[in-house]
C-alpha positions as CSV (number, residue, x, y, z in Angstrom):
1,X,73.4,60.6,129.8
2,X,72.6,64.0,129.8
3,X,71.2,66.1,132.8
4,X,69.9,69.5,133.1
5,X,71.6,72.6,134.7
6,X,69.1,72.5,138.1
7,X,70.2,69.1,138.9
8,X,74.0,69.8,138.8
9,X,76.5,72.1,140.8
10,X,78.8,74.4,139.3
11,X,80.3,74.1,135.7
12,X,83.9,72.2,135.7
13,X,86.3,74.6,135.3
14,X,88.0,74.7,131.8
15,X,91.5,73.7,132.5
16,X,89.3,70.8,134.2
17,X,87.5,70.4,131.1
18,X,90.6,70.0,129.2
19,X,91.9,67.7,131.9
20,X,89.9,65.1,130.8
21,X,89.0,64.3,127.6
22,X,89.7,62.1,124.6
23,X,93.2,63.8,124.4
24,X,94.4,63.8,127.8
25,X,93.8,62.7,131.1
26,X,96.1,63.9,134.1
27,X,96.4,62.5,137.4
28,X,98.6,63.7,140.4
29,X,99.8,60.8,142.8
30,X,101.1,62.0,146.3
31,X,102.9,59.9,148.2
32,X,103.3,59.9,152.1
33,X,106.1,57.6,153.5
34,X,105.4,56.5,157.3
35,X,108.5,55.5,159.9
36,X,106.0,53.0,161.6
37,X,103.9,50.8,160.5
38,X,100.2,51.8,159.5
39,X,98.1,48.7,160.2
40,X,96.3,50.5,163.1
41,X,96.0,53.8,161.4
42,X,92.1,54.9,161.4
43,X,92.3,55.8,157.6
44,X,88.3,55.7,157.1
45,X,87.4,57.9,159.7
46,X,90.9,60.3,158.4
47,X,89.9,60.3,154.9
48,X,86.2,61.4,156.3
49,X,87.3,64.0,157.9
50,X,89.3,65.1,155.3
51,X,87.2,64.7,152.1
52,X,83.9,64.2,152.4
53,X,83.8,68.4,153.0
54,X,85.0,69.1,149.6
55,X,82.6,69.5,146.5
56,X,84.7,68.2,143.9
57,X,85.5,64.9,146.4
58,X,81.7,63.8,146.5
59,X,81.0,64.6,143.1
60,X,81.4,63.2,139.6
61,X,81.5,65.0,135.9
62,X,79.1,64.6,133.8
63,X,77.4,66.8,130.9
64,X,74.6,69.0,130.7
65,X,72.1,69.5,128.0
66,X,75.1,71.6,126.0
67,X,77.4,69.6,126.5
68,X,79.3,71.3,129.1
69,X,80.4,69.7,131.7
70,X,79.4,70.1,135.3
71,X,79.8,68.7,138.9
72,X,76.9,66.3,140.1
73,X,77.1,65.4,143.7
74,X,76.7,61.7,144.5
75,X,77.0,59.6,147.5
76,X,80.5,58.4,148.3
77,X,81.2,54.8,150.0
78,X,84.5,55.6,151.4
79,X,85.4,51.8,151.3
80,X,85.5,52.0,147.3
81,X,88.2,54.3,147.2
82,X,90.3,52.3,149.8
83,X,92.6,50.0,147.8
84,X,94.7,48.3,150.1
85,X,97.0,45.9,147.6
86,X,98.4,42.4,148.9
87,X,101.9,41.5,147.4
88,X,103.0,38.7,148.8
89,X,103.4,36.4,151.5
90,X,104.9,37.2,154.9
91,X,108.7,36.5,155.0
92,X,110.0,38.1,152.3
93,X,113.0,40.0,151.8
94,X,112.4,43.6,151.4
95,X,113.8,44.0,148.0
96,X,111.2,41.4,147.0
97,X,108.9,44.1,148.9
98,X,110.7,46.8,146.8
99,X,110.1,45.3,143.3
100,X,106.1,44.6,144.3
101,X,105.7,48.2,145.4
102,X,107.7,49.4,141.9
103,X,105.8,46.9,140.1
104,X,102.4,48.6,141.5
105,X,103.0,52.1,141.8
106,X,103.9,51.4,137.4
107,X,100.7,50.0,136.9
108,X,98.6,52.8,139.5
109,X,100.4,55.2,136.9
110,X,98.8,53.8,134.0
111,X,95.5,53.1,134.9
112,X,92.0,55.2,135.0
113,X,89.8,55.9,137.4
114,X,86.4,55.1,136.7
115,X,84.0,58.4,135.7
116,X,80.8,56.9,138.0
117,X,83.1,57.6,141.2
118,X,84.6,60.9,142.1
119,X,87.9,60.7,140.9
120,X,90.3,60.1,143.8
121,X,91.8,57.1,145.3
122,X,93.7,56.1,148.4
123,X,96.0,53.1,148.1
124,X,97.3,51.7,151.7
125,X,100.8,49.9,151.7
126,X,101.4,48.7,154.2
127,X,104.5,46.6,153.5
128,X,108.0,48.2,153.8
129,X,110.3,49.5,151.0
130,X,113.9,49.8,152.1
131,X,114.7,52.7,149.2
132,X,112.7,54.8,150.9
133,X,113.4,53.7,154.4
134,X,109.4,53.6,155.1
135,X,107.4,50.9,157.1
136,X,104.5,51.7,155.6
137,X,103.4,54.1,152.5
138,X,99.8,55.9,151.3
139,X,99.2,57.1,147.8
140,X,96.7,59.2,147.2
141,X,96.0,59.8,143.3
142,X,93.6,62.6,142.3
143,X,92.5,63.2,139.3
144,X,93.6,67.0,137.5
145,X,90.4,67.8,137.1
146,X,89.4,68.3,140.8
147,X,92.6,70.7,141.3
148,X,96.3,71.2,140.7
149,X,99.0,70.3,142.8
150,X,98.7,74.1,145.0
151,X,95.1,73.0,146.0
152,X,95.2,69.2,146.1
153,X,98.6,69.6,148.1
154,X,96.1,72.1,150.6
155,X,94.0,69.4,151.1
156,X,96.4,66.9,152.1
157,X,98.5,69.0,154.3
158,X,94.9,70.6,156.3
159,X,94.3,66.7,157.6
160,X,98.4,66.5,159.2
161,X,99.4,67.9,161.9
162,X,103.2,69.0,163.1
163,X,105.1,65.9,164.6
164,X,106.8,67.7,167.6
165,X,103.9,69.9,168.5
166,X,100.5,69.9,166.9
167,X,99.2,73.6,168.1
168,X,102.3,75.0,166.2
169,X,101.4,75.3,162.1
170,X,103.5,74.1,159.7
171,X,106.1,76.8,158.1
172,X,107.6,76.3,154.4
173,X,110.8,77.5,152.8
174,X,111.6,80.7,151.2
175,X,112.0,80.9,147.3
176,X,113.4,84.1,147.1
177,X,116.8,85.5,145.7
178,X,119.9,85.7,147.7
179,X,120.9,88.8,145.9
180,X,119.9,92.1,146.9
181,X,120.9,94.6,144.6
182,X,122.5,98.4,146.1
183,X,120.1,100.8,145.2
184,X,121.9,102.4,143.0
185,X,122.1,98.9,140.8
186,X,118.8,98.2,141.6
187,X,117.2,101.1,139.6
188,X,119.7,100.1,136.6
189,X,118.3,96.6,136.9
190,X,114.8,98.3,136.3
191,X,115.9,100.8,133.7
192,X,117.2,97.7,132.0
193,X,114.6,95.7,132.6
194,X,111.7,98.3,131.2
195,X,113.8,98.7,128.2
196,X,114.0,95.5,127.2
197,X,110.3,94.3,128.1
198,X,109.0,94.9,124.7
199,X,111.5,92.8,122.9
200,X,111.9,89.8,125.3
201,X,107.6,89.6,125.3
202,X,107.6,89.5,121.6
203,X,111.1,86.7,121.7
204,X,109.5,84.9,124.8
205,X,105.8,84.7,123.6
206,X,106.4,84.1,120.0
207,X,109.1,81.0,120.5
208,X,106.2,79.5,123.4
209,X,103.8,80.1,120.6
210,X,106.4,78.2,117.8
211,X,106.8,75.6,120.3
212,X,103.2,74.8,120.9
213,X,102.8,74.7,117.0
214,X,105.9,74.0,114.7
215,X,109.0,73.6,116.2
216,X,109.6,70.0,117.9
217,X,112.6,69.0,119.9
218,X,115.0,66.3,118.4
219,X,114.4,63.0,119.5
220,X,117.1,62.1,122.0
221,X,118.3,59.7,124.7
222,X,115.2,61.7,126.8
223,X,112.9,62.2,124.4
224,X,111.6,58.8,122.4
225,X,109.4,60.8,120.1
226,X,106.9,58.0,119.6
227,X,103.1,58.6,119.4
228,X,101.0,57.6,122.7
229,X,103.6,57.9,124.7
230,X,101.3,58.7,127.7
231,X,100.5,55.0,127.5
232,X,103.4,53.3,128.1
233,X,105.0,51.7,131.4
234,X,107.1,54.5,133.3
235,X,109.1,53.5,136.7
236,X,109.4,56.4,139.0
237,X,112.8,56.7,140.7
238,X,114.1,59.0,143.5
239,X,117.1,61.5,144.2
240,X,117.0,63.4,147.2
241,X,119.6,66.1,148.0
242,X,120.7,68.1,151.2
243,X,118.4,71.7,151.3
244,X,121.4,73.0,153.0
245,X,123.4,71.9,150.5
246,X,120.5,73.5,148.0
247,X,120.9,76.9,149.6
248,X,124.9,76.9,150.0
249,X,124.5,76.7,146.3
250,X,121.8,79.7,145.8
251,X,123.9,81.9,148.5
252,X,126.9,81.7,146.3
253,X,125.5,81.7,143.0
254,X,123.0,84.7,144.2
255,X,120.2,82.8,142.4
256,X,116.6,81.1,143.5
257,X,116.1,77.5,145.0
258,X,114.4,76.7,141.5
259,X,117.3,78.3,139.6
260,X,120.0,75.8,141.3
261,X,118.4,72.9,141.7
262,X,116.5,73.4,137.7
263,X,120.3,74.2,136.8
264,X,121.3,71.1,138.3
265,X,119.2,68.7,136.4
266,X,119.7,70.1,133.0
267,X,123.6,69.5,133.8
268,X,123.1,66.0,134.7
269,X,120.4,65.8,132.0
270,X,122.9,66.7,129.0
271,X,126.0,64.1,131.4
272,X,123.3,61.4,130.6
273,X,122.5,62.1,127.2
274,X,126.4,62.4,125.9
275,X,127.1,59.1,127.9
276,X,124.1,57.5,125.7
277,X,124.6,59.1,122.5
278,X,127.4,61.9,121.8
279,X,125.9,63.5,119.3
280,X,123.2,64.7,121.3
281,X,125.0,66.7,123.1
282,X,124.4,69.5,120.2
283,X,120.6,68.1,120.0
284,X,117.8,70.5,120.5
285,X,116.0,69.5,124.1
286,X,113.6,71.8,125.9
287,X,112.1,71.8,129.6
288,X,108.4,72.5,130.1
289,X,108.1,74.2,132.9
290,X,104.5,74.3,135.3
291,X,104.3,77.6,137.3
292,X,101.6,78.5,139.4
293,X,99.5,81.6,138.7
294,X,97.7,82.5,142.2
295,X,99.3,85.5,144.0
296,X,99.7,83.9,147.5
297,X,103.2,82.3,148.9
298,X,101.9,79.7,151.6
299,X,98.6,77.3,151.5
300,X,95.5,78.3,152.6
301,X,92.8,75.9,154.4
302,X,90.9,74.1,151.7
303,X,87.8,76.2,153.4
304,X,89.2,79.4,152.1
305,X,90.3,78.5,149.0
306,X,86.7,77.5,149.0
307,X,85.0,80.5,150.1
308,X,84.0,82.3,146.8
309,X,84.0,81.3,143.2
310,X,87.1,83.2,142.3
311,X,89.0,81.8,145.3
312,X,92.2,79.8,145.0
313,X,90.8,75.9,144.6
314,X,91.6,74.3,141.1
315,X,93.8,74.5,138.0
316,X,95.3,77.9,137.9
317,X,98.7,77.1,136.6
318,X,100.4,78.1,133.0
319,X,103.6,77.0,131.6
320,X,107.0,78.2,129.7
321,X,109.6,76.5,127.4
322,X,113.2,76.6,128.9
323,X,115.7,75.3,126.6
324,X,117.7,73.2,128.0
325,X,121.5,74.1,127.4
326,X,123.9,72.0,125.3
327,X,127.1,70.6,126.3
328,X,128.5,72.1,122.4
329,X,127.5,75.8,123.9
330,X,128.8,75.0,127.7
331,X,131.3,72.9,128.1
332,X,131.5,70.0,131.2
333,X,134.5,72.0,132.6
334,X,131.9,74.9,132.9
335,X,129.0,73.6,135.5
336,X,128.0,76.6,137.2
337,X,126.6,77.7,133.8
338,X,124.3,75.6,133.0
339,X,122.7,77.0,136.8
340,X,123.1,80.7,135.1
341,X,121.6,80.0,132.2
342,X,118.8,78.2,134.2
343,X,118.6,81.3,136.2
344,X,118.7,83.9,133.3
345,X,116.0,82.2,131.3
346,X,113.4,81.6,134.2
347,X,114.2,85.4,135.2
348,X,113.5,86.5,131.5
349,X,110.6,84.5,131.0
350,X,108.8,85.5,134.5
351,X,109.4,89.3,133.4
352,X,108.7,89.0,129.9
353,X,104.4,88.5,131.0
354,X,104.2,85.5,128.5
355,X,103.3,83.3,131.1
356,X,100.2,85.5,131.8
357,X,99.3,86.2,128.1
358,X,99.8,82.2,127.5
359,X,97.3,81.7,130.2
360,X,94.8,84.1,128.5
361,X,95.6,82.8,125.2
362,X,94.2,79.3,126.4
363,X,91.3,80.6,127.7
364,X,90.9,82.4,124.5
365,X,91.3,79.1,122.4
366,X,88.3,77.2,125.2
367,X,85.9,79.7,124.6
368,X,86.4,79.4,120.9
369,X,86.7,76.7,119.8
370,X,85.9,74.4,123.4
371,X,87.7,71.9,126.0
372,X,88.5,69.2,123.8
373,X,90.4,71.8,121.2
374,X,92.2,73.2,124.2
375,X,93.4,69.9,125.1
376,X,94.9,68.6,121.7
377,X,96.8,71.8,121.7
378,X,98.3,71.7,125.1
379,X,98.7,67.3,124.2
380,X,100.6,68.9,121.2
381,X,102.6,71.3,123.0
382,X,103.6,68.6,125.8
383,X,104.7,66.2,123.0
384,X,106.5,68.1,121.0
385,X,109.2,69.1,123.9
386,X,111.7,66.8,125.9
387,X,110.7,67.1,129.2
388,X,107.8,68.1,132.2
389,X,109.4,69.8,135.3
390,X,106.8,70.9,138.5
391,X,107.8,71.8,141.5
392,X,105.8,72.7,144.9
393,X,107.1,73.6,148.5
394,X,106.4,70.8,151.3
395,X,106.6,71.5,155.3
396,X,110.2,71.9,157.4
397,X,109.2,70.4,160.1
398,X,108.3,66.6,160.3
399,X,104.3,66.0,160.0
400,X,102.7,63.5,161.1
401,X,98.9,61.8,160.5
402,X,96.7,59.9,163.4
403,X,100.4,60.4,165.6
404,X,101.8,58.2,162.6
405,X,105.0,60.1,161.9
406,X,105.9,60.6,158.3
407,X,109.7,60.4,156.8
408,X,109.1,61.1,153.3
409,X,106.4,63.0,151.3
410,X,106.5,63.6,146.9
411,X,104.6,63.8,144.3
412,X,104.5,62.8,140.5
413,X,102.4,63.2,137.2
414,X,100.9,60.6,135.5
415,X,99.0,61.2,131.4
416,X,102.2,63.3,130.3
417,X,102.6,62.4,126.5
418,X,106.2,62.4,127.7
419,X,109.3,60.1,128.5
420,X,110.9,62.0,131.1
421,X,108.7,63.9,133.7
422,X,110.7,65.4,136.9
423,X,108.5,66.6,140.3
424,X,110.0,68.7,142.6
425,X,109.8,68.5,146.4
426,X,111.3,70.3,149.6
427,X,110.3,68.4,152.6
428,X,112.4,68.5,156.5
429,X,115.1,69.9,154.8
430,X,115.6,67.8,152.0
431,X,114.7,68.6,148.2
432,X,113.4,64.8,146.3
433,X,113.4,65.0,142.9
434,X,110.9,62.3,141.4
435,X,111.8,60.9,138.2
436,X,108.9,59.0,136.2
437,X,111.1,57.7,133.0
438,X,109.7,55.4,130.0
439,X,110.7,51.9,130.6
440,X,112.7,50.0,128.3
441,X,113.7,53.6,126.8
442,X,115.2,55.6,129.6
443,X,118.1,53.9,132.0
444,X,116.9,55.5,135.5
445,X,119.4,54.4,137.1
446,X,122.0,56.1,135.4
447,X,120.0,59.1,135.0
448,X,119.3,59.6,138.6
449,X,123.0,58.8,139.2
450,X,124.8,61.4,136.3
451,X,121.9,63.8,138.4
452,X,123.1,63.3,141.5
453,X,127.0,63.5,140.4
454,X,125.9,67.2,138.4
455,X,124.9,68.6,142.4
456,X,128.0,67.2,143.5
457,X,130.0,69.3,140.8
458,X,127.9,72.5,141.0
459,X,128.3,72.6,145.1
460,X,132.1,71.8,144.5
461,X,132.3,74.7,141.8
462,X,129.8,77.0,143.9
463,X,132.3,76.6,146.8
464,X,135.7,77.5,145.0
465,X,133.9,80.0,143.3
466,X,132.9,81.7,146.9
467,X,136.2,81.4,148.0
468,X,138.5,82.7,145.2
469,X,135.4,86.0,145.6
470,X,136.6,85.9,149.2
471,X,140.6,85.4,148.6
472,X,140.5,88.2,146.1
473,X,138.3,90.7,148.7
474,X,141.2,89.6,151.1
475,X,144.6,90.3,148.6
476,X,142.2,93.6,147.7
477,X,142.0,94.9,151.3
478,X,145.5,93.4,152.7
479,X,147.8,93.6,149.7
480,X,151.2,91.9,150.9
481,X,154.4,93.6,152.1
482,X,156.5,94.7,149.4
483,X,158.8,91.2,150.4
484,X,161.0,89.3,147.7
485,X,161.5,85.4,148.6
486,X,164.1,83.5,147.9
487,X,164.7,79.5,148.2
488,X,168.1,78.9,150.7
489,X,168.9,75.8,151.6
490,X,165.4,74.2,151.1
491,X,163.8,77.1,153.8
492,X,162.4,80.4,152.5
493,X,164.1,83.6,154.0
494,X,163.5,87.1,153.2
495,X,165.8,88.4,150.5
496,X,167.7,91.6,150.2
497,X,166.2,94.9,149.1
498,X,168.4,94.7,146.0
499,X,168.1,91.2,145.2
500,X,171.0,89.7,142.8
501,X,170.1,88.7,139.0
502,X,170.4,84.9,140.5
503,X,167.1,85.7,142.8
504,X,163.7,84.5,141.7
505,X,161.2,87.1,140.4
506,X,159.6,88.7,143.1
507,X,156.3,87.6,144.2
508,X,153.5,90.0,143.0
509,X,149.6,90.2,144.4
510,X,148.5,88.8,141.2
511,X,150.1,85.4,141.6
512,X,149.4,84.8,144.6
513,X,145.3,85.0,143.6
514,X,146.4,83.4,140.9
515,X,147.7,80.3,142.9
516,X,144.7,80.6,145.0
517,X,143.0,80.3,141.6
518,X,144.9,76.9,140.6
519,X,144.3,75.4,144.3
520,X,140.7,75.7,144.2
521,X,140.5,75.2,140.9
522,X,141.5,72.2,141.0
523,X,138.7,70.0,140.9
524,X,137.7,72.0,137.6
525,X,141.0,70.9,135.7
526,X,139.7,67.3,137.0
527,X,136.9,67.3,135.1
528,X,137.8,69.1,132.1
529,X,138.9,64.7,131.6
530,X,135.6,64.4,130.6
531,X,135.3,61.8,133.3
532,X,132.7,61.7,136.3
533,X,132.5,59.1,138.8
């Protein structure tokens, strides 16, 4: 049915557009994980409060006399998005509850919402899952079209409050660099930088544009290759890591958050892959990464972001291709490279501007030649690499909704034309990564554990790494005595100025780094076995 421009609101926006369409349809499903039960929690009169203000929450898509389509308010019945699932009886062990809520959340991924109802839903689970250590667990899912994960993630964190003291507001973690550069290095870092800006724009834009268009990534233990692959049963799995930990890593490394932790899951990445097929451990694989475009750090209230028409609600995101390194180019007894690369390649990328010219580029290609074009390209470009990575910065204190505390809180993609997408999430100090994997293709549970064995080796490395730094500052500034040792009777004594031809060599500065090299890298020569446990 078509409707004329008076009767409708504002034009969807054209990332929107392409959002949903006979190419793809993208849905973001966040999940909040309660330490008590939720039977009594007022969710009607919560989700009032939070939605029913929002445009895009009361209204549906639909298409004006050119086609084009448009927001048409409508009248919401809150009780129709409210899907509150009954497993099974009452006495069950809570792994049976654990394979019911997999079993759901595996079929909520797959399914449409319907186009006659704004496109959000709030499913209440009210059982417990013992993975997850939660009594009780909502999932909202919002369609892409409404907003990205910046601006859907606003809305959901404007409705919660801070646990320990709701006056205070909530505060988020820092994404910025350990290293700060003297200032003499810092201008060579620019020199450097402006130098090579012209030939990393043309090298980074042209290989984003290649792999949009011709090149495709070798189908691997990650990457099934199949046609529709948006359309088959995925099973989302979780690996949670310390931020502590996180930022021990980024202070010795001198990189980002992003950097470590996106260095970390390409290690365990290519550990998985070798385990399931050697050979494609040479095999071309290559991360699509989502990056947000707006300027600001922290979230806003949805009411600004609402404010004017070029405010900060909706899709404003854009992508770039990270290759993902191979285990033929960096060896397993090499870790902390595969975080370097990571954090050369995102550094390169971000100052290259073909993030921003990719973004105008798709604008380009919607005004031209319209949504649904727009769509099959980015469909195209999704398919033809390995995997999706997105990432987004939760609270560091505890929340909590209706005085309902809340323990856990991720999010995931669903529509991906892709067998492995990874989500990103810092919440009370601890960093979940989601992993939505194709069933019957991907083995999740070895994937997530060759992950969580990769953070275990790059903290390890990280940490020997800072200290043989430290020892060698240390020998530098407090060389030893000029003192020769010699072994009597079992019990070391100092030996003779002139020491006989019988005494052993005499023990230099460089050996003794060099044993501080062997002790702490120890753990290195372990797994140049090829082994990890």
């Amino acid at each position: 049915m078509e409707y004329f421009e008076e009767e409708l609101n504002e034009a969807v926006s054209p990332n929107g557009q392409c959002f949903d369409n006979s190419f793809l349809s993208l849905y973001i499903l966040a999940f909040l994980e309660f330490q008590v039960a939720i039977h009594d929690l007022p969710i009607l009169s919560l989700l009032e409060d939070a939605f029913l203000s929002i445009p895009h929450f009361t209204s549906i898509m639909v298409d004006d006399e050119r086609g084009v389509k448009r927001w048409k308010p409508v009248e919401v019945k809150l009780e129709e998005h409210i899907i509150e699932p009954k497993f099974i009886d009452d006495g069950m062990s809570d792994d049976s509850y654990d394979k019911h809520f997999a079993d759901y959340i595996s079929m909520m991924l797959m399914e449409n919402l319907s186009p006659t109802k704004p496109l959000w839903q709030v499913h209440v689970i009210k059982y417990p899952t013992s993975t997850s250590n939660a009594a009780g667990t909502l999932v909202f899912k919002f369609h892409h079209a409404i907003g990205d994960g910046y601006s859907l993630m606003g809305v959901i964190l404007s409705s919660l409050q801070r646990a320990e003291d709701t006056s205070l507001p909530l505060s988020f973690p820092s994404l910025k660099s350990s290293s700060k550069p003297k200032n003499i290095s810092r201008f060579m870092k620019r020199m450097s930088h402006f130098l090579s800006m012209p030939f990393n724009f043309v090298s980074e834009f042209g290989w984003s544009l290649l792999k949009s268009t011709l090149f495709e990534d070798d189908e691997t233990p990650i990457r099934s290759g199949v046609e529709a692959d948006e359309f088959r049963r995925t099973k989302l799995s979780n690996v949670v890591f310390s931020m502590d930990h996180i930022k021990e890593i980024k202070s010795n490394l001198g990189v980002t958050i992003n950097d470590a932790i996106t260095g970390i899951i390409f290690f365990g990445i290519r550990l998985y892959m070798q385990n399931i097929d050697y050979r494609s451990r040479a095999l071309n694989s290559t991360a699509l990464v989502i990056a947000n475009t707006r300027k600001v750090k922290d979230y806003q209230r949805v009411q600004d972001m609402l404010k004017t028409a070029k405010g900060d609600w909706g899709n404003q995101i854009t992508y770039y291709h990270v290759s993902v390194p191979k285990l033929q180019d960096i060896p397993i007894s090499s870790p902390l490279q595969f975080v370097r690369k990571a954090h050369n390649s995102i550094k390169r990328k971000k100052s290259s501007y073909a993030p921003p010219l990719i973004t105008k580029l798709l604008r380009v290609k919607n005004k031209l030649e319209g949504p649904e074009a727009l769509a099959k390209y980015i469909h195209g470009t999704m398919r033809k690499s390995s995997l999706l990575i997105s990432n987004v910065a939760g609270p560091i204190e505890q929340m909590s909704w209706a005085n309902h505390p809340i323990g856990g809180f991720f999010f995931t993609l669903a529509g991906i034309p892709q067998s492995l997408v990874i989500t990103i999430m810092s919440y009370m100090g601890m960093l979940r990564v989601t992993i939505a994997t194709e069933e019957g293709f991907i083995d999740e549970q070895k994937l997530m554990q060759y992950i969580n064995n990769a953070f275990e080796i790059v903290r390890h490395e990280s940490i020997a790494k800072e200290n043989i730094s430290k020892w060698n500052k240390f020998f530098v500034k407090n060389p030893p005595s000029p003192l020769h040792l010699i072994e009597e009777n079992s019990i070391l004594v100092e030996s003779p100025s002139n020491p006989s031809q019988q005494d052993p060599a005499p023990l230099r500065t460089g050996q003794g780094v060099f044993c501080t090299i062997l002790f702490f890298g120890c753990s290195q020569q372990f797994y140049q076995g090829g082994h990890v446990h």
